[in-house]
C-alpha positions as CSV (number, residue, x, y, z in Angstrom):
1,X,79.4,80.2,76.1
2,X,80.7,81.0,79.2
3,X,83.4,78.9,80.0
4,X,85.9,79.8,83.3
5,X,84.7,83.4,82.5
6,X,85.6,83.7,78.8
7,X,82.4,84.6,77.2
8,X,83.4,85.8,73.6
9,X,83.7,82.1,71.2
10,X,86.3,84.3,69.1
11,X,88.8,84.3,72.0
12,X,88.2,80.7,72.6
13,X,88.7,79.8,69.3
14,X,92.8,82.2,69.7
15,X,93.5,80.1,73.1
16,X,92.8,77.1,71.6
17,X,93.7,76.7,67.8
18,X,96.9,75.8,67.5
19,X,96.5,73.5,70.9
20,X,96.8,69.4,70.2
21,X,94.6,66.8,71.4
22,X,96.7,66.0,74.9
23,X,97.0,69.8,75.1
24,X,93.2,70.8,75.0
25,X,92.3,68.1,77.1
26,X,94.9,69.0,80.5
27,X,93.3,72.9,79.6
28,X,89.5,71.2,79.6
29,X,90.7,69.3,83.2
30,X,91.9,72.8,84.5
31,X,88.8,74.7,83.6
32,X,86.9,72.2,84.8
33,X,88.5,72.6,88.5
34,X,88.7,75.9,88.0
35,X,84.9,76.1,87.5
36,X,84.4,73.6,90.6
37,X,82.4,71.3,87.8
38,X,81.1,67.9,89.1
39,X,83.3,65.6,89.9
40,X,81.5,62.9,87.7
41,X,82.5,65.5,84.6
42,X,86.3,65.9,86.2
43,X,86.2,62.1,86.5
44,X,85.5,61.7,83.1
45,X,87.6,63.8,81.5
46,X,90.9,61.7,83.5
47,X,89.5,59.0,82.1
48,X,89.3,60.0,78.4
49,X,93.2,62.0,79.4
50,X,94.1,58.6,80.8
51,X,93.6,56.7,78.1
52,X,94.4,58.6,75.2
53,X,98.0,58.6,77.0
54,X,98.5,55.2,77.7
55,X,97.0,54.0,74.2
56,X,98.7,55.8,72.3
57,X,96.0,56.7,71.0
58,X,96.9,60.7,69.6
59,X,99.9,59.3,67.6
60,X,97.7,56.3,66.2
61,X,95.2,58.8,65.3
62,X,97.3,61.5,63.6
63,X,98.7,58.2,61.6
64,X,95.2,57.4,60.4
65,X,93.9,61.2,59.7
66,X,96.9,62.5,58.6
67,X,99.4,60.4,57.7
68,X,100.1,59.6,53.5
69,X,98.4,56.6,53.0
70,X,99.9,53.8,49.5
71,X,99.1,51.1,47.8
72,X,101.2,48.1,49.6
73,X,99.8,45.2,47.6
74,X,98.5,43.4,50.9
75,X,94.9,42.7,51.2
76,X,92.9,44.8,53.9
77,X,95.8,46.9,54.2
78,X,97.5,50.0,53.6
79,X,101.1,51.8,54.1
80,X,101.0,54.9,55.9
81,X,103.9,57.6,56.3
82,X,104.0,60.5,58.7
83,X,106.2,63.9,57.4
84,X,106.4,65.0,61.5
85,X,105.8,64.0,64.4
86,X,106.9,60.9,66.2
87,X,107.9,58.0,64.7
88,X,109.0,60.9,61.7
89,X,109.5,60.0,58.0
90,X,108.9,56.1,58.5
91,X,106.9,53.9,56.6
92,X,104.8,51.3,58.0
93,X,101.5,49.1,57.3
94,X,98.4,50.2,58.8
95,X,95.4,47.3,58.8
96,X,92.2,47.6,58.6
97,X,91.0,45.8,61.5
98,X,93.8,48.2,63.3
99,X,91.6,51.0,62.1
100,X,88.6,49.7,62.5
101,X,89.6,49.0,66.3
102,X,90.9,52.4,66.8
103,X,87.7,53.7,65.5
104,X,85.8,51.4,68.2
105,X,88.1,52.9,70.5
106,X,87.8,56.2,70.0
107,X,83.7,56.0,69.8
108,X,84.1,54.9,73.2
109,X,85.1,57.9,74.3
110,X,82.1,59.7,73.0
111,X,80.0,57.2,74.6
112,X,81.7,57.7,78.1
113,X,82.6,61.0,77.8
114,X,79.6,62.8,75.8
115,X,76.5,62.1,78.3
116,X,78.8,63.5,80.7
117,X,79.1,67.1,78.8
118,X,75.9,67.3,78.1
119,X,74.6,66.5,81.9
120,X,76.9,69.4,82.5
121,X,76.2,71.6,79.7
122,X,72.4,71.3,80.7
123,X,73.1,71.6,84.5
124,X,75.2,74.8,84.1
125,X,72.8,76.5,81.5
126,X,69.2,75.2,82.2
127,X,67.8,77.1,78.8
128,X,69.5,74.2,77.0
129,X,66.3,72.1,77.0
130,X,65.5,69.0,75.0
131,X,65.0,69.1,71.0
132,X,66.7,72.5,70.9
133,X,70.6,72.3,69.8
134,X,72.7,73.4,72.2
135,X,75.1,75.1,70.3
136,X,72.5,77.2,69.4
137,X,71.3,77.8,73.1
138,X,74.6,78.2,73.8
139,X,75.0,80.7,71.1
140,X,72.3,82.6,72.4
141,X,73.5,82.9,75.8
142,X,76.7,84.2,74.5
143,X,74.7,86.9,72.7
144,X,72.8,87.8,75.4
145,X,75.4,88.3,77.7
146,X,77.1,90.7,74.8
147,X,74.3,92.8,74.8
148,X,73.8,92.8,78.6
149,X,77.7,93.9,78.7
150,X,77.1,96.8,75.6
151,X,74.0,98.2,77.6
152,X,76.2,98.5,80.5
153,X,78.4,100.9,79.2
């Protein structure tokens, strides 16, 4: 994929592996500028940025995913206790209609947020065409280009 001019997935994956949520999401608002994307797509992304800030919602989703979950005793509930991170070593109870209305939440996001990408993927890359995946397309691209480069030299 060629994304701000980085067409090898392998760097990608280096710039961005050890990057958190809030982190990856100011570097996808940057690209996006930097790559004069629509500013439907830019719009978006505050949106999704704005939230998770405001929400809480990183914290109350590294609770859920990765926090140490026990028994409490207390129906439709759960204790949950985070080694790191904010909030450190303390215990607390977690409820299921919490979780369940984080998971609305975050879905949300996909809902907003994904059509968006996609719009853009397809926009930027016109192979990408219905009923083909476009990671795969994508993919391909990325190949292409590799061999264009290797036959240059």
């Amino acid at each position: 994929m060629d994304l701000a001019g980085i067409t090898d997935m392998e760097i990608g994956k280096v710039l961005t592996a050890n990057l958190d949520l809030k982190q990856r999401i100011g570097m996808g608002f940057t690209l996006a500028n930097i790559v004069n994307a629509p500013l439907r797509f830019k719009r978006a992304i505050k949106t999704v940025q704005k939230a998770l800030l405001d929400e809480d919602l990183i914290h109350r989703r590294n609770q859920a995913v990765h926090g140490i979950h026990f028994e409490t005793g207390i129906p439709g509930a759960a204790g949950i206790e985070m080694h790191r991170g904010k909030g450190g070593r303390s215990q607390r109870i977690q409820y299921d209609t919490e979780l369940h209305g984080l998971g609305t939440r975050l879905k949300q996001f996909d809902d907003h947020f994904l059509p968006e990408l996609l719009t853009y993927i397809r926009e930027r890359h016109p192979q990408a065409v219905a009923g083909q995946p476009l990671f795969e397309t994508t993919l391909a691209i990325a190949q292409k280009q590799r061999l264009h480069e290797v036959g240059r030299r």
